[in-house]
VOGU-3710 file (C-alpha; in Angstrom, 3 decimals, decimal comma):
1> xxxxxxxxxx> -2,415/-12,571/122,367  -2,114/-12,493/126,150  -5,863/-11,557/126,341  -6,888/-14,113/124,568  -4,977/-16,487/127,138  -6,417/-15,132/129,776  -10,098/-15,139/128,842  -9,406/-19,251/127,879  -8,835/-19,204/131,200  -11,570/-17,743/132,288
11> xxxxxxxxxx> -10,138/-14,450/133,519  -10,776/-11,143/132,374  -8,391/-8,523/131,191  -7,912/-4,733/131,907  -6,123/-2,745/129,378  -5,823/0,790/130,498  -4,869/4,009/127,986  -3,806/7,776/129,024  -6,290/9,347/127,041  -9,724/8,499/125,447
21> xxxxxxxxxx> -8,948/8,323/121,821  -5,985/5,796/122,212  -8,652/3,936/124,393  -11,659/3,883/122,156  -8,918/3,066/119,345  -7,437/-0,561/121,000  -11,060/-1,395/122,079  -12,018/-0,849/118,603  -8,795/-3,067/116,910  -9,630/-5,478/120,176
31> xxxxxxxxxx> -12,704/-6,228/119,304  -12,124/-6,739/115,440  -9,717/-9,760/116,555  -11,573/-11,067/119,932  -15,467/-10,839/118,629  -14,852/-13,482/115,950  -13,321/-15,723/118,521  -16,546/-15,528/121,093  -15,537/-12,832/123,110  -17,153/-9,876/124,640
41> xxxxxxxxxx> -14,922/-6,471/124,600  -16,101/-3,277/125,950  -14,528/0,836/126,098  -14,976/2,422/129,179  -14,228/6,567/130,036  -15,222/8,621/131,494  -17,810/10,093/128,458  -19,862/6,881/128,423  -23,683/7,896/129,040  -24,902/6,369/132,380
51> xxxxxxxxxx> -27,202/3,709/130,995  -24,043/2,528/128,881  -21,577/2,543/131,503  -24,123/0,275/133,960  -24,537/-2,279/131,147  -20,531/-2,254/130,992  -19,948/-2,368/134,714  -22,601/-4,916/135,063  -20,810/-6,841/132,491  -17,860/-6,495/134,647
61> xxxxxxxxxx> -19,479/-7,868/137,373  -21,092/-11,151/136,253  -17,716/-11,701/133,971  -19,752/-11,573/130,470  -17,558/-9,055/129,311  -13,791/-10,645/128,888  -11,934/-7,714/127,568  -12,379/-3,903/128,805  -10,190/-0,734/127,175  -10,199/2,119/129,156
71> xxxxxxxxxx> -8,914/5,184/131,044  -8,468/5,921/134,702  -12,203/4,870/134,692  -11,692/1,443/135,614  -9,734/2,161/138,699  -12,836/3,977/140,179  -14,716/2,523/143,127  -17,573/1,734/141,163  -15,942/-0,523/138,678  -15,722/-4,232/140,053
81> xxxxxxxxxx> -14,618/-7,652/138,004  -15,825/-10,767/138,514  -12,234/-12,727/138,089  -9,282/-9,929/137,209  -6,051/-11,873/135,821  -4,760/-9,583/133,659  -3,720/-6,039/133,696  -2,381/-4,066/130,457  -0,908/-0,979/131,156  -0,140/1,489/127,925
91> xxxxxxxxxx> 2,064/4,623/127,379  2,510/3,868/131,350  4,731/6,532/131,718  1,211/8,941/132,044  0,319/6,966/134,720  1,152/7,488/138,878  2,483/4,486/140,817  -0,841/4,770/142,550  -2,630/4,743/139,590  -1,572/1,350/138,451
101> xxxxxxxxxx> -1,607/0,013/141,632  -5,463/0,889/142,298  -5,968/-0,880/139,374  -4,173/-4,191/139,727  -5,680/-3,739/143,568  -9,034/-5,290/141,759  -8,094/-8,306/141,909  -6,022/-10,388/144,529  -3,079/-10,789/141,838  -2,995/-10,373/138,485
111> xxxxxxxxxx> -0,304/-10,500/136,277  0,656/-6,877/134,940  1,891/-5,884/131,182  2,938/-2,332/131,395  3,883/-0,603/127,514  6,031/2,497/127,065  7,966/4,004/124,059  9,776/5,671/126,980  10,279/4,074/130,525  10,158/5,991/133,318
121> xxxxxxxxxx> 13,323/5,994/135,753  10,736/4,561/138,347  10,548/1,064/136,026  14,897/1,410/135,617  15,036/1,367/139,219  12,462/-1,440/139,459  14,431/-3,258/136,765  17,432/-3,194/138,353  15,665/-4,193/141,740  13,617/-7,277/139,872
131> xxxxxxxxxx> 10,515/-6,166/140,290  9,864/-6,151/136,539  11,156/-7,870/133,968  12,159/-6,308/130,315  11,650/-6,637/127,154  12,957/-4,022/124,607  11,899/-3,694/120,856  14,882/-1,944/119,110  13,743/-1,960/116,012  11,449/0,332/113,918
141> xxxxxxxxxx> 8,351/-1,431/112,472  8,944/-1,894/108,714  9,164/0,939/106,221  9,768/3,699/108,741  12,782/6,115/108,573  14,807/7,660/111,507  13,239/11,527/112,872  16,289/13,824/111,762  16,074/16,046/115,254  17,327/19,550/115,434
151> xxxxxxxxxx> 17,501/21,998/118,149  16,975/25,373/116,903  16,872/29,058/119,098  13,606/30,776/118,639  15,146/33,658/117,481  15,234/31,144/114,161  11,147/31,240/114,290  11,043/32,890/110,932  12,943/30,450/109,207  10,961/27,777/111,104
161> xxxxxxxxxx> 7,740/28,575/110,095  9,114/29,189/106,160  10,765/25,489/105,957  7,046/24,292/107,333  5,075/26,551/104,758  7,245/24,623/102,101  6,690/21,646/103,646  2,667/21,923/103,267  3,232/23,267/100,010  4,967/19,930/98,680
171> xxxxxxxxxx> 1,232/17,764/100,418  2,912/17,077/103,386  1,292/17,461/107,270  2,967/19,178/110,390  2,318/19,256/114,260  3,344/22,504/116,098  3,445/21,560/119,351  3,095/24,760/122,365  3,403/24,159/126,288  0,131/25,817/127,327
181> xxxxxxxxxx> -3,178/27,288/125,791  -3,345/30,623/126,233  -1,588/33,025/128,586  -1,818/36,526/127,777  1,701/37,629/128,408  3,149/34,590/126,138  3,409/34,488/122,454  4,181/31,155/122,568  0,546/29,284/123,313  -1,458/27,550/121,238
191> xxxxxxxxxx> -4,497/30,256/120,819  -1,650/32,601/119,819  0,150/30,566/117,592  -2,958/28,984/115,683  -3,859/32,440/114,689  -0,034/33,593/113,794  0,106/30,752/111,763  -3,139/30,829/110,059  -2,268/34,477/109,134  1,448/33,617/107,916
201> xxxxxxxxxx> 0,687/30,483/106,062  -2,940/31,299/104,164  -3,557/28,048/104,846  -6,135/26,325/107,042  -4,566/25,312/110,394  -6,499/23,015/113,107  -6,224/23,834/116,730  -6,645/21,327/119,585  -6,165/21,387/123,627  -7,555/20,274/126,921
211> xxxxxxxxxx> -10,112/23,175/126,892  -11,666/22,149/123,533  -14,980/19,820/123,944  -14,684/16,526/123,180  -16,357/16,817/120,285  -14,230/19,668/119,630  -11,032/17,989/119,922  -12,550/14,544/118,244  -12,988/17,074/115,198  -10,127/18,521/114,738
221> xxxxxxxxxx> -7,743/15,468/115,183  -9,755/13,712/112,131  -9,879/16,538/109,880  -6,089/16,390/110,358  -5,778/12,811/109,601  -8,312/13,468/106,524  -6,111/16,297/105,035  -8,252/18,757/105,648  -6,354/20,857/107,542  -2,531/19,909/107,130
231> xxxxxxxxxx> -1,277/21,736/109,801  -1,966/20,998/113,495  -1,400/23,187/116,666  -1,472/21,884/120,062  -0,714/21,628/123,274  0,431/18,051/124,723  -3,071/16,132/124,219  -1,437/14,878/120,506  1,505/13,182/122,931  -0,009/9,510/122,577
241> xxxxxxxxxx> -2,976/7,981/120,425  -2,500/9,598/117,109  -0,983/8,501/114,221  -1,036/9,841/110,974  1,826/8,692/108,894  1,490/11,697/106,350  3,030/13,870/109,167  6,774/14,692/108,169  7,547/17,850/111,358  6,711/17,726/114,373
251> xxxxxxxxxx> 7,884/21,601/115,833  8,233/21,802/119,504  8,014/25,120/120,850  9,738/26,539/124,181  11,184/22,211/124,047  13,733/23,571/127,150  10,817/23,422/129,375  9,509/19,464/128,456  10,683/16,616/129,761  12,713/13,955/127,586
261> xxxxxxxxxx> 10,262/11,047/128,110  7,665/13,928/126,787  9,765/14,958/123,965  10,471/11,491/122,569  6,443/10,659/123,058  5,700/13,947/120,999  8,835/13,249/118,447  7,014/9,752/117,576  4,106/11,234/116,181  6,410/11,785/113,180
271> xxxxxxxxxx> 7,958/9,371/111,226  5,308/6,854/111,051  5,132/6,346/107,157  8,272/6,605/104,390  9,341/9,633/103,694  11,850/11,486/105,638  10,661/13,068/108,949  11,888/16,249/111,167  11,995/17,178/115,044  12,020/20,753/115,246
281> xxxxxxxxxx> 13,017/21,786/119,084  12,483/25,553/119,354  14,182/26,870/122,528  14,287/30,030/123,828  18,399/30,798/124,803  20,467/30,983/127,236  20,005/27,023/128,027  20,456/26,202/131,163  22,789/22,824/131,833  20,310/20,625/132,373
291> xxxxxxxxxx> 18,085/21,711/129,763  21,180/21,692/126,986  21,182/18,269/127,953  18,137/16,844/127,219  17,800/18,635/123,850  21,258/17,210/123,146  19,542/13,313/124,107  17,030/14,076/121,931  18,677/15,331/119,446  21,754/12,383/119,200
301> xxxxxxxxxx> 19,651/9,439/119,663  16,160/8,200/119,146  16,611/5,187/121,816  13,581/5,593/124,103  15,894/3,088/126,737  18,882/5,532/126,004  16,605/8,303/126,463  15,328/7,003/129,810  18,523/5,657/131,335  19,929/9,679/130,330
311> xxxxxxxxxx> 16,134/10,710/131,974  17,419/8,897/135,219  20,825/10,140/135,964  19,083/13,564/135,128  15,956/13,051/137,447  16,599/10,165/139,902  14,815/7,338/140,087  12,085/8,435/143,184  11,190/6,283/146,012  11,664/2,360/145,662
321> xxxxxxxxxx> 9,426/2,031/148,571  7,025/4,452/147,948  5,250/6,915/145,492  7,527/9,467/144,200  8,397/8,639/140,612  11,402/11,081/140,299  14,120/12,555/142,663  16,826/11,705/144,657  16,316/8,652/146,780  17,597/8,725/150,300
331> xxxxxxxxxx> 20,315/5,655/149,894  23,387/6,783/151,978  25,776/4,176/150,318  23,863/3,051/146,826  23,893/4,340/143,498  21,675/2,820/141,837  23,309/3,741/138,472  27,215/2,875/139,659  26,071/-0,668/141,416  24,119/-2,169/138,789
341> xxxxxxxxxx> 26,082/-5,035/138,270  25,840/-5,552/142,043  22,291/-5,367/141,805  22,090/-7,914/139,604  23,518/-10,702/141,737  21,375/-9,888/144,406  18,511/-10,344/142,485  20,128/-13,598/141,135  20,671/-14,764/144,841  17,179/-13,769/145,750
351> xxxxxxxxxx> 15,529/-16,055/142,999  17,988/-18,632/143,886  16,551/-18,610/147,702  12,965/-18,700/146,112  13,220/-21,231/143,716  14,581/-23,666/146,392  12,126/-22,546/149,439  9,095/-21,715/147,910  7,274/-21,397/151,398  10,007/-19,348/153,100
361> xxxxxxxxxx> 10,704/-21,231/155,575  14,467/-21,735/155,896  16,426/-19,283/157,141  17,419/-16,706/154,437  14,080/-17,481/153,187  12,577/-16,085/156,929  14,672/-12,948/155,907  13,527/-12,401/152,474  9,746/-13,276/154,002  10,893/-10,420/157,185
371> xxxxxxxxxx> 12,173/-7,581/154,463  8,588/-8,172/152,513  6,284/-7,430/155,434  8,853/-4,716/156,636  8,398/-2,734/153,242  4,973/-3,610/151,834  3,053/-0,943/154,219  4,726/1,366/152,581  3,535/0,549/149,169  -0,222/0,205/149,554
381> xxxxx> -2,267/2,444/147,274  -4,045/5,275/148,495  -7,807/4,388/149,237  -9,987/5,899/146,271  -12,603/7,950/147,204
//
């Protein structure tokens, strides 16, 4: 385990989460491993009480604790390490360039891990540039069964809603899945659907969203993974950090309006155990072009590097040099998708000029050494406040 490396070493190790519950959750499987072995783990968000979090940032500090899990709490100004090496980034397709980068800006430079089911077109682009290097898993963890996906009109929502009532009826769990909470001239929010649902179905149906309390929301994601409600509405807050391998449908309503590296993250909250597993994408017709083709993506493969090399040619890869993570870059001869092979050598050559001239002192490494202090200005992080 690379934290475990690390703190041998005597550095410490961020690991940073989108939400709270997929935070709290690798502190606590963290510290089941790391404790027995002598070392200190902590969880920091954003809900710790204030005598809790200045134990933990003190901790920080003075380098007792090895191991932290949090959210976009440890980037804040107040949060300090005595000797950063290592930086874990999960799901980081939640996260800003700048977020990431205030982050590994704790320390002068530590070696970065960054995790994603999906990968942004940002980290293709970097790929391609060598900025990162890649690793891809291909294969399903043990047991598991391909997500049959289907794109379906909503003008099918009866039928919908019948195949998940059968569904329930034979033990089984579904997510419904609705773009926003409550709007009052859309029947397609989660307030609204909840109590359609619960009407429809006679059944009990858990609701949870970004308005709920976190108590609230804490609640109703574990009576779902108890059973005791076997149908789940939401909005995107179920996207990472739960896992409950009874779930067999995941429904996505209005799915013309997500985004495939969304999709695919809300898709994956299905098929986690053995028995066969559905994708429901409700759209509301006409589709537009772009939109017909990311349900089509979603619906032929289950790739997440498929799905992000489609989400690139669809999106653009942003700024190289900058911030923006998506959009058309301003390259008046490269594509970045077309040249790839050319890419490639460059990024051979430059490794080539490295390995020989460390120090960057000969000639072409003076250029490589020029281009560096021409571009990193542009790539600082935003001060925090």
């Amino acid at each position: 385990m690379a934290a475990v490396q690390a703190a041998s070493a005597g550095f410490q190790t961020a690991f940073m989460s989108p939400t709270e519950v997929l935070a709290r959750q690798q502190y606590e499987t963290m510290d089941r491993l790391l404790s027995p072995l002598g070392y200190t783990v902590a969880a920091l968000t954003g809900r710790d009480k204030a005598s809790t979090r200045e134990s933990i940032l003190m901790g920080l500090a003075d380098g007792s604790i090895h191991v932290v899990s949090g959210t976009q709490a440890l980037f804040q100004q107040s949060v300090a390490f005595r000797n950063l090496g290592l930086v874990i980034v999960d799901e980081q397709h939640r996260f800003g360039v700048a977020d990431r980068m205030r982050l590994a800006g704790k320390a002068l430079s530590p070696h970065m891990l960054v995790m994603s089911a999906t990968p942004i077109p940002r980290t293709l682009a970097q790929a391609v540039h060598g900025d990162l290097d890649v690793s891809i898993l291909d294969e399903k963890p043990p047991g598991r069964v391909p997500v049959e996906t289907r794109a379906i009109p909503d003008t099918r929502l009866d039928e919908v809603v019948d195949a998940v009532s059968r569904a329930l009826r034979r033990g089984e769990r579904a997510f419904w899945v609705c773009p926003k909470v409550d709007v009052d001239d859309d029947d397609s929010t989660a307030v609204g659907r909840h109590a359609a649902l619960t009407d429809q179905l006679n059944v009990a149906v858990g609701l949870v969203h970004g308005r709920l309390k976190p108590a609230e929301k804490d609640a109703a994601l574990e009576d779902f993974r108890a059973g005791r409600t076997r149908l789940l509405v939401a909005t995107t807050v179920i996207e990472v950090g739960v896992d409950v391998p009874e779930a067999t449908i995941m429904v996505i309503e209005r799915a013309e309006g997500f985004g495939l590296a969304q999709l695919h993250q809300l898709r994956g909250r299905v098929g986690r155990g053995d028995r066969p597993s559905y994708c429901l994408l409700l759209y509301r017709p006409p589709l537009g072009e772009t939109a017909h083709e990311r349900l089509d993506t979603l619906r032929r493969t289950e790739d997440g590097f498929e799905i992000a090399e489609a989400d690139f040619k669809l999106r653009g890869p942003g700024d190289m040099l900058g911030l923006k993570q998506a959009g058309a870059t301003d390259y008046r001869v490269l594509d970045l998708a077309r040249h790839a092979p050319l890419l490639e050598i460059a990024k051979k050559d430059a490794e080539a000029i490295v390995s020989r001239d460390p120090q960057l002192s000969g000639e072409r490494g003076q250029a490589l050494r020029l281009v560096r202090e021409l571009l990193t200005p542009r790539i600082q992080a935003p001060a925090t406040e």
